[in-house]
BAKOL-561842 format. One record per residue (C-alpha): residue number from 1; residue in three letters; x, y, z. Coordinates in steps of 0.05 Angstrom, whole numbers, always signed. Layout:
<pts>
NUM; ALA; X; Y; Z
...
</pts>
This chain:
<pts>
1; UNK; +88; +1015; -120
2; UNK; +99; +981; -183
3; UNK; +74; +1033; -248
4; UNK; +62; +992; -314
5; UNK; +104; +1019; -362
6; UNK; +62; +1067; -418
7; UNK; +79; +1021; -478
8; UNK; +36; +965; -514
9; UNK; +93; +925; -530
10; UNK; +87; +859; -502
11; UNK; +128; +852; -438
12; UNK; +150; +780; -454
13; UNK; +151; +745; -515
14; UNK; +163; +675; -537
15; UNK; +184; +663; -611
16; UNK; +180; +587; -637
17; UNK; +195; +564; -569
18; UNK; +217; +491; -569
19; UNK; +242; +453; -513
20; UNK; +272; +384; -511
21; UNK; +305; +341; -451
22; UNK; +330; +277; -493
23; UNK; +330; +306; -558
24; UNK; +276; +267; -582
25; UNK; +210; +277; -550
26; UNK; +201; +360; -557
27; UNK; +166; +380; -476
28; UNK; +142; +443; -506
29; UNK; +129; +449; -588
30; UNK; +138; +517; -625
31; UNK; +109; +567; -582
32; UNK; +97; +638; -600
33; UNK; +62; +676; -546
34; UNK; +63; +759; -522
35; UNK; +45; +766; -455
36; UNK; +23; +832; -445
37; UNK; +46; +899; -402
38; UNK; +9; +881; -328
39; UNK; -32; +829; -343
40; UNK; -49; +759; -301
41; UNK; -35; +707; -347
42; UNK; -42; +631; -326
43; UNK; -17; +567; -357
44; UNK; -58; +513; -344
45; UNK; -57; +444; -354
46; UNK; -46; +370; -340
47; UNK; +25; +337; -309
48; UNK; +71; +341; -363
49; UNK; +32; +386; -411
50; UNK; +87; +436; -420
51; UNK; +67; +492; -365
52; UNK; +118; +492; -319
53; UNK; +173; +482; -365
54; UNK; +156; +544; -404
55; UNK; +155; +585; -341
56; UNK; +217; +558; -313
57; UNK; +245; +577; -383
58; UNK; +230; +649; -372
59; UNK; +257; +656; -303
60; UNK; +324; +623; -330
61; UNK; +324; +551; -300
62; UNK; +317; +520; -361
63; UNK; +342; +536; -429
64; UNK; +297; +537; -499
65; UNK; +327; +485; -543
66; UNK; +301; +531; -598
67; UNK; +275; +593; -617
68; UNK; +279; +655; -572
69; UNK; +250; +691; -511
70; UNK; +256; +766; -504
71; UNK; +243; +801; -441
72; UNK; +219; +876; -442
73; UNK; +251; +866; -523
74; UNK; +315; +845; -504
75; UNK; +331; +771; -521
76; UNK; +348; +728; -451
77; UNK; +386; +673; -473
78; UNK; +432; +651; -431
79; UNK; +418; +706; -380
80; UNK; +426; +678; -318
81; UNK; +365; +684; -264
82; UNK; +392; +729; -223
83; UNK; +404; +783; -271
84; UNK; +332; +773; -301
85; UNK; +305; +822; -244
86; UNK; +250; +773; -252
87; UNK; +208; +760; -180
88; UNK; +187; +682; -165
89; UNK; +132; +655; -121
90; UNK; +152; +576; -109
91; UNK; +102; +524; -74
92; UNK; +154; +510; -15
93; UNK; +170; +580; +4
94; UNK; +242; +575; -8
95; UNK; +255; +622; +51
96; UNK; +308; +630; +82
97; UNK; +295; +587; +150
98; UNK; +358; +625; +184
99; UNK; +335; +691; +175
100; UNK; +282; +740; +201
101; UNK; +227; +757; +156
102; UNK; +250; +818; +155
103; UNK; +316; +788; +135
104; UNK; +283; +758; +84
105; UNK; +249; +805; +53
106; UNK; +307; +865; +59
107; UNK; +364; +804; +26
108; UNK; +346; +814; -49
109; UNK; +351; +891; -34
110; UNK; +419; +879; -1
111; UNK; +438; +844; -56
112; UNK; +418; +903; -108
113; UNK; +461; +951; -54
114; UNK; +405; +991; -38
115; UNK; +413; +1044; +22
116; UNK; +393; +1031; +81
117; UNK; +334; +1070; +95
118; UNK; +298; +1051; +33
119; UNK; +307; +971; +51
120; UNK; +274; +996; +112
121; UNK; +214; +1030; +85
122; UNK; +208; +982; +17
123; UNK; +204; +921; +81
124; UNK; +152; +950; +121
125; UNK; +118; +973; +62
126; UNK; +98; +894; +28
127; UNK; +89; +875; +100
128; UNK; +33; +919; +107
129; UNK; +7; +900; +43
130; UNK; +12; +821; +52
131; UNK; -16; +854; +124
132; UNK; +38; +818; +170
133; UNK; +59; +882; +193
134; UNK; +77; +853; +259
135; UNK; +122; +791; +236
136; UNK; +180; +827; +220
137; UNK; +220; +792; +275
138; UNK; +195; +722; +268
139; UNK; +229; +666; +229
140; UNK; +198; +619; +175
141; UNK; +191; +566; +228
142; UNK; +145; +609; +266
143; UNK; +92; +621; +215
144; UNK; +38; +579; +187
145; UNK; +30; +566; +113
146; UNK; -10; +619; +89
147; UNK; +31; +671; +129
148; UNK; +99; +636; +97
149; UNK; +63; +644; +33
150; UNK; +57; +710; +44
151; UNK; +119; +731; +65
152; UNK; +140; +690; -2
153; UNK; +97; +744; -45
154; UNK; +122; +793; -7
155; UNK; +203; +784; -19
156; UNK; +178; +773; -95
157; UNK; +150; +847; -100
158; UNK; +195; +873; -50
159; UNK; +245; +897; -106
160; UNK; +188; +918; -154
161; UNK; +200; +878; -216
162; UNK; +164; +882; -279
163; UNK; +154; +816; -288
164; UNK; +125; +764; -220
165; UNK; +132; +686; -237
166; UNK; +84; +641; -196
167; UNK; +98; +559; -200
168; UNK; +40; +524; -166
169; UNK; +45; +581; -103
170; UNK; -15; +550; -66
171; UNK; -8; +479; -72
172; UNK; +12; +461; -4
173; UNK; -45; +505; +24
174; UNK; -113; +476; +47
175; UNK; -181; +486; +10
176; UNK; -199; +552; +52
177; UNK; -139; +580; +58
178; UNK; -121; +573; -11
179; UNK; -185; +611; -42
180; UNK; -169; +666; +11
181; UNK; -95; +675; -18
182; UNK; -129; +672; -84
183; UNK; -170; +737; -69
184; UNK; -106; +763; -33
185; UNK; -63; +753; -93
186; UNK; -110; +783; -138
187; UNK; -112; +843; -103
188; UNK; -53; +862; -98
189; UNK; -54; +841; -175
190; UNK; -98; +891; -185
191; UNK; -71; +947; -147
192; UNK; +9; +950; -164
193; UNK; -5; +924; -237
194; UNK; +53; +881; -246
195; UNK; +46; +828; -295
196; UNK; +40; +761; -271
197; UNK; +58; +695; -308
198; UNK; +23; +640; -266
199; UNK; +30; +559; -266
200; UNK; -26; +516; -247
201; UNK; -74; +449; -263
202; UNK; -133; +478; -219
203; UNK; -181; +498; -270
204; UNK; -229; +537; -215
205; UNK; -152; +580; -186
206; UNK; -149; +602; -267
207; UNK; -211; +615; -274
208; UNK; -211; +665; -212
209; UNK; -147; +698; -224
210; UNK; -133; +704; -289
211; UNK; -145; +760; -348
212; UNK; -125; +704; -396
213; UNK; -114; +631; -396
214; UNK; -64; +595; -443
215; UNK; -89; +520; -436
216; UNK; -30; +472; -450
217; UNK; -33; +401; -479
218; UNK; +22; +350; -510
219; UNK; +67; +418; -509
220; UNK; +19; +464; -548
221; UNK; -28; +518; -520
222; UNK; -100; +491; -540
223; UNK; -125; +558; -535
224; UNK; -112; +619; -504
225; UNK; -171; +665; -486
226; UNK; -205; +701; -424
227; UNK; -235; +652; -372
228; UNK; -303; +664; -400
229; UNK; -290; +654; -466
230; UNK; -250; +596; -447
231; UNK; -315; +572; -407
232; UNK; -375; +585; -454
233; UNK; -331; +572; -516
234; UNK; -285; +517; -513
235; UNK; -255; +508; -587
236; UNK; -232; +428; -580
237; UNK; -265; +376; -543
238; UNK; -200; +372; -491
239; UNK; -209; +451; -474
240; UNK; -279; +440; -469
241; UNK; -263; +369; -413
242; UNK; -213; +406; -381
243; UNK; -254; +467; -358
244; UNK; -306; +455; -312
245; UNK; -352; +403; -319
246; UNK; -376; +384; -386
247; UNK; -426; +328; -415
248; UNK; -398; +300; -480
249; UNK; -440; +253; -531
250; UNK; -408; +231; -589
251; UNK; -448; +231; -655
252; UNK; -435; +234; -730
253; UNK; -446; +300; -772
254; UNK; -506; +291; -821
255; UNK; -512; +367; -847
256; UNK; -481; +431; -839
257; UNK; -524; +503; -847
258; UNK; -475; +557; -830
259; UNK; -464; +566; -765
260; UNK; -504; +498; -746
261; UNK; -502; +433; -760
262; UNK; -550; +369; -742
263; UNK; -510; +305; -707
264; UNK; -547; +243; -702
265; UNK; -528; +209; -639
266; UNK; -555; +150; -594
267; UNK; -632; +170; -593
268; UNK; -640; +220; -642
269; UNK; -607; +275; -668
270; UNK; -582; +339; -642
271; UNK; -582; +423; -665
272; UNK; -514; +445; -649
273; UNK; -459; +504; -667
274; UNK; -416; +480; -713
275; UNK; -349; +494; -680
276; UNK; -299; +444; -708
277; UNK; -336; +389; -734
278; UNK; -302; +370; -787
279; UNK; -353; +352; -852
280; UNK; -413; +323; -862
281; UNK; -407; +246; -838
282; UNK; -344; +258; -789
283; UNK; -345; +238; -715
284; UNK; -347; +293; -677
285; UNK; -357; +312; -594
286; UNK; -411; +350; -573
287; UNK; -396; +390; -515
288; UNK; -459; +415; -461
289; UNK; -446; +448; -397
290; UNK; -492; +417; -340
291; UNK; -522; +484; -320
292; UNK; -543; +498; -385
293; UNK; -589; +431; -386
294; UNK; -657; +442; -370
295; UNK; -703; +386; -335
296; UNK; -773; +375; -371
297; UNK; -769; +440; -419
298; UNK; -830; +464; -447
299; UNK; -835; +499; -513
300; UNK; -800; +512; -586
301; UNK; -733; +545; -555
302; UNK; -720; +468; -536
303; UNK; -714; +430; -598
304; UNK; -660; +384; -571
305; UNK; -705; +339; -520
306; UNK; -692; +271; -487
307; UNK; -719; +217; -448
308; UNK; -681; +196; -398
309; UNK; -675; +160; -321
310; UNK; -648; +191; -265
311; UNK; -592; +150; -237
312; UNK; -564; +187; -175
313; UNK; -579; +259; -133
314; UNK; -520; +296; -101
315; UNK; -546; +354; -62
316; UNK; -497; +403; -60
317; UNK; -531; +466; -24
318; UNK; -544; +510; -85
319; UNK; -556; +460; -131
320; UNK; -583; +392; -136
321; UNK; -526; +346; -178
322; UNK; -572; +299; -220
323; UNK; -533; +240; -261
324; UNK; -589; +217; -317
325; UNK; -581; +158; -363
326; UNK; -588; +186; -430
327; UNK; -576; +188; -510
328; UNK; -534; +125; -489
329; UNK; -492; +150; -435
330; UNK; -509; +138; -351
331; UNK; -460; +192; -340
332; UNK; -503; +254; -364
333; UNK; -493; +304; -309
334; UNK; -553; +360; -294
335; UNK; -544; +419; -251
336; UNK; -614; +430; -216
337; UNK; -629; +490; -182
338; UNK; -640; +476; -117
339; UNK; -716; +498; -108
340; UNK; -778; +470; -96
341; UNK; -804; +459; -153
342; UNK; -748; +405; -166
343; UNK; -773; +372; -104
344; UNK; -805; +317; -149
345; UNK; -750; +292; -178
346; UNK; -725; +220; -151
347; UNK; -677; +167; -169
348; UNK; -707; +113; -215
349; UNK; -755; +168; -245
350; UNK; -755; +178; -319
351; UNK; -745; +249; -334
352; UNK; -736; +297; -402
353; UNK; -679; +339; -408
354; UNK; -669; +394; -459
355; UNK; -622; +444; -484
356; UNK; -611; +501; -537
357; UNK; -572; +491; -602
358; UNK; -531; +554; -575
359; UNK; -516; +514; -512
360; UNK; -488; +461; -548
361; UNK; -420; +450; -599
362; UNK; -398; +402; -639
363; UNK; -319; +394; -635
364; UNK; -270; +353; -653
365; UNK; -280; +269; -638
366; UNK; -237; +250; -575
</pts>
């Protein structure tokens, strides 16, 4: 339905992007960014971190202070939304309660004056595709939120634009429902190959959706990478936090040897990748995913090892969440595998944990 153009020029592009509200405090701080021909890109981040502000820049709510946006290489300043021919996915809906969904859904083709017969067949075509092929006579107030939500994707595509604009489309939905939309939305992602620009602060909805990630902080993108590089390879300490879950010790650099440097920290020191530790007696973060943590390890591939107490057990089906005290902190997190041979493990138990210098980088001190 929707053919990505045969070009590798970037579809969007932002150009020292700065956006202001009280001419002091900048929301969004000298962005340059190409988002590519059909791609899912998310921007994810705290309240207040810039995300949606950039988006709603694009689609024409809100205008750059300074620099410049272009849109399929044509410069969009002071463009106004509706000629953008730029869809938009919004967390309440915003149907039209009045109208059919087929009403709905045919209106933006009504307003482009298309003939009849194609509204028709364009309609019934994203119904079947959202698969609410037999809703076409029901109003929003009939439908539950997942089914509103999809009648919302639906009206966005309806008209085949280029470019789809997503702000925060499954907040309102609950836990299941919102992981099934997630697989629905990446689906029909996949298949029409429309590029998507996509605003959330649920690390786990980027993670699953996304082709790249553009992390935003204080206005700045933090980094901007695919979710797994994102994931295994955080470049600053608040990337690596905001991410999944992450076990930080602090420590100060005592020597660097290319790619690795030694940290001494509460209890010892530590082998780590020197990511961005700054030099040789700076503070810096070291950053350790829970699952990469192994209980009691045995051998030289281990040469970071600790003594520690386990403080709490969460079973979680899959995996047993273990909370140690150790290298200073009570807040050291293990992900256990959950399997018998774990079975010995108990709170108030002392306990060695272990991990690979790979497994572990030194970042900046937060």
């Amino acid at each position: 339905m929707i053919a990505a153009a045969g070009t590798n020029a970037p579809i969007v592009r932002f150009i020292a992007v700065e956006k202001t509200y009280d001419g002091e405090t900048l929301v969004v701080k000298s962005l340059s960014l190409d988002v590519r021909r059909g791609e899912f890109l998310t921007l994810l981040g705290p309240s207040g971190s810039g995300k949606t502000t950039t988006l709603m820049m694009v689609a024409g709510f809100e205008a750059p202070t300074r620099g410049d946006i272009l849109l399929e290489g044509r410069s969009i300043k002071g463009l106004p939304p509706h000629k953008r021919g730029i869809g938009m996915v919004f967390q309440d809906y915003a149907l039209f309660p009045h109208m059919t969904v087929r009403e709905n859904l045919a209106f933006p083709l009504e307003v482009r004056k298309l003939p009849r017969a194609e509204i028709r067949e364009r309609v019934e075509r994203v119904l079947d595709m959202v698969q609410l092929g037999g809703f076409a006579k029901r109003r929003p107030g009939q439908l539950s939120g997942g089914q509103k939500q999809r009648i919302a994707l639906a009206r966005a595509l309806v008209f085949e634009p280029a470019l789809v604009l997503m702000d925060e489309p499954l907040g309102a939905l609950d836990r299941q429902l919102r992981e099934a939309m997630q697989y629905e939305i990446k689906h029909i992602h996949d298949s029409l190959g429309v590029t998507v620009i996509y605003v959330t602060h649920d690390q786990g909805e980027a993670l699953t959706l996304s082709d790249r990630i553009a992390v935003f902080d204080k206005g700045i993108i933090q980094q901007l990478a695919t979710p797994d590089e994102l994931y295994e390879r955080p470049e600053n300490a608040f990337v690596a936090q905001f991410i999944g879950e992450n076990n930080r010790l602090h420590g100060r650099v005592r020597a660097i040897d290319g790619d690795v440097c030694t940290v001494d920290i509460d209890g010892g020191t530590v082998r780590a990748l020197a990511v961005n530790p700054g030099g040789i007696g700076s503070a810096t973060t070291l950053s350790l995913r829970p699952e990469r943590v192994v209980l009691n390890p045995q051998g030289p591939a281990m040469p970071n090892q600790f003594d520690g107490i386990v403080r709490e057990l969460i079973y979680l089906g899959d995996h047993i969440r273990t909370r140690i005290a150790v290298c200073g902190r009570d807040d050291f997190v293990v992900k256990v595998p959950n399997a018998p041979d774990h079975a010995s493990i108990g709170v108030g138990k002392p306990v060695r944990v272990g991990w690979r210098p790979e497994d572990c980088r030194a970042l900046d001190e937060v």
